[in-house]
C-alpha positions in Angstrom: 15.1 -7.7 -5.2 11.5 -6.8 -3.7 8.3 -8.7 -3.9 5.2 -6.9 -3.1 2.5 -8.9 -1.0 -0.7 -8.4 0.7 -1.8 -6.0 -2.3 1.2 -3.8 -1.6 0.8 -3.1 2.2 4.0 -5.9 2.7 7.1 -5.5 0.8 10.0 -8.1 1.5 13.5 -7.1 0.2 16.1 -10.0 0.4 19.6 -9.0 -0.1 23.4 -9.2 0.6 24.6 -6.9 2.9 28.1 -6.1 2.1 28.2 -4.0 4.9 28.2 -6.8 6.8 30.4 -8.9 5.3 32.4 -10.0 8.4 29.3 -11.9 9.5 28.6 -15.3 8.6 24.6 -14.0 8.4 25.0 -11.1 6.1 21.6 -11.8 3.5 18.9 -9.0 5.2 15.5 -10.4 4.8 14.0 -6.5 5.2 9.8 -6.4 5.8 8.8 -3.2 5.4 5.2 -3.0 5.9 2.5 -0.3 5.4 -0.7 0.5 5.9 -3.4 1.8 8.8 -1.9 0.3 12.3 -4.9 -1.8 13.0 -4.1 -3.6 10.1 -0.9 -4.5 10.8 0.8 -7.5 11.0 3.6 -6.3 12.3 4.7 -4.2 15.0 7.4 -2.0 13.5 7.4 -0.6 9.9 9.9 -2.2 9.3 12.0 -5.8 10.3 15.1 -6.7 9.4 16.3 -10.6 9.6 19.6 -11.8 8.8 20.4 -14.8 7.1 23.0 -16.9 7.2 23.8 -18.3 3.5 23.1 -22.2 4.8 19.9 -20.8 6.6 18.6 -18.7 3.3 19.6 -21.9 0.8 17.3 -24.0 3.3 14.7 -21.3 3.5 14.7 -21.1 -0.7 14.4 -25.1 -0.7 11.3 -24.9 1.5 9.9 -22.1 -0.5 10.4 -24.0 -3.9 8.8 -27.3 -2.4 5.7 -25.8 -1.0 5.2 -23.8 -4.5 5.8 -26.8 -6.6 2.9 -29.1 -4.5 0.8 -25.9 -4.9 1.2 -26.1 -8.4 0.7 -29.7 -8.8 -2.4 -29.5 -6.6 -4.1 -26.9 -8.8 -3.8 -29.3 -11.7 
């Protein structure tokens, strides 16, 4: 699954990696990014960072408890 950010110029892929299956880290956070090089975030086109499946349940939970006092501080 991909999510597009920064109007399109950052796309972040999260996946299993079967290829990688003997690894305890085997979810790829890919960030592809695109775009004029001054404009850049980044410094290669693309970064790959593997997850454990501990690390990416802790990464969702943080994820999920910023959005939700976003959303209850926009009310």
């Amino acid at each position: 699954m991909a999510l597009e950010l920064l109007n399109g110029s950052l796309v972040v892929d999260i996946f299993y990696d079967p290829k990688d299956r003997e690894f305890e880290d085997n979810i790829c956070v890919c960030l592809k990014e695109f775009g004029p090089d001054e404009e850049k975030i980044l410094y290669a086109n693309e970064t790959n960072i593997y997850l454990t499946a501990e690390e990416a349940r802790a990464f969702s939970d943080l994820l999920l408890e910023a959005a939700d006092k976003s959303s209850h501080a926009s009310r």
